[in-house]
C-alpha positions in Angstrom: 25.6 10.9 42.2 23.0 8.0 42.5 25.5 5.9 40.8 27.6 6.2 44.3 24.5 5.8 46.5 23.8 2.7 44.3 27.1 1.3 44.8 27.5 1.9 48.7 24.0 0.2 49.1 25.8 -3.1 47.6 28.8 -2.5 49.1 27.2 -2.3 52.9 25.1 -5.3 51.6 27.6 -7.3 50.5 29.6 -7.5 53.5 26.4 -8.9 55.4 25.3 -11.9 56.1 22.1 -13.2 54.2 19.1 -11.3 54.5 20.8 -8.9 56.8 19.6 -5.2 56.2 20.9 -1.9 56.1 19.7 1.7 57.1 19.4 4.6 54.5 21.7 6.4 57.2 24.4 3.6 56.5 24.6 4.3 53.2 24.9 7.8 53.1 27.5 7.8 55.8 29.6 5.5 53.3 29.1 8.0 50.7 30.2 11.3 52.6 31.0 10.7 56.4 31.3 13.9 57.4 28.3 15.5 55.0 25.8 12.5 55.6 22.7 14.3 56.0 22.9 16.2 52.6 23.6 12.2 51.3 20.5 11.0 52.8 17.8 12.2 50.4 19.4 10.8 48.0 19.1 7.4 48.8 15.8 6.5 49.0 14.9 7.1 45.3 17.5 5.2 44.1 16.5 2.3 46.7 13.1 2.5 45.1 14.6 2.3 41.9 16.4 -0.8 42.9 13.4 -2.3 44.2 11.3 -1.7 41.1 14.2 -3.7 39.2 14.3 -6.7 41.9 17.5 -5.7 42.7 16.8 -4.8 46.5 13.9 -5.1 48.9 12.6 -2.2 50.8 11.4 -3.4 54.4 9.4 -2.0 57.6 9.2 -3.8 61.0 11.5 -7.2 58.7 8.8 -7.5 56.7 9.0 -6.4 52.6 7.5 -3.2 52.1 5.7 -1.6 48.8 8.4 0.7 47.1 5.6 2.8 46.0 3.9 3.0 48.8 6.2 3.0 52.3 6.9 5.8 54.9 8.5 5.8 58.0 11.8 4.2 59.5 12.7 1.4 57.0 15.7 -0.5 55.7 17.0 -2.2 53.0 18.1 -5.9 52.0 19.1 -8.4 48.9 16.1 -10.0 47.9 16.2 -14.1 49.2 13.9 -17.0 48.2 10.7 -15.7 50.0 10.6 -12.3 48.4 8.2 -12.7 45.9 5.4 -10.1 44.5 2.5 -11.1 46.7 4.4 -11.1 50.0 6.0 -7.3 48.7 2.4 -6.5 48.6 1.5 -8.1 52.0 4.6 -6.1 53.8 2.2 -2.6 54.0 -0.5 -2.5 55.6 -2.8 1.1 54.8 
């Protein structure tokens, strides 16, 4: 199943412009329209996955967020040029 949350997060992703983001509701209502909700706590472990790799970066308010440390509303991009490990760690605040 997180091999289909996986591939809707590039899928959405791939069909926006640069450093455009998605919502974790986006991405489960492209996996099962109709039973989104019972998607959605899916995706966020296999965003954080993702992130760990480089694959993806996790943000809150635009800015890159921890993956190991986030809560709240937050969204997901491709990583660009600025995404490094120092400003992933500057995107939290405690």
């Amino acid at each position: 199943m997180s091999a289909q949350v996986e591939q809707a997060i590039f899928d959405l992703l791939g069909q926006l412009a640069p450093g455009k983001s998605v919502s974790p509701e986006d991405v489960a209502k492209a996996v099962d329209a109709a039973g989104w909700r019972r998607e959605l706590g899916k995706v966020k472990p296999v965003a954080v996955g993702l992130a760990r790799q480089g694959k993806l970066v996790i943000t809150r308010h635009g800015k890159p967020a921890d993956p190991e440390k986030f809560k709240g509303v937050w969204r997901m991009r491709l990583p660009g040029a600025d995404d490094t490990p120092a400003a992933a760690e500057e995107g939290e605040t405690p």
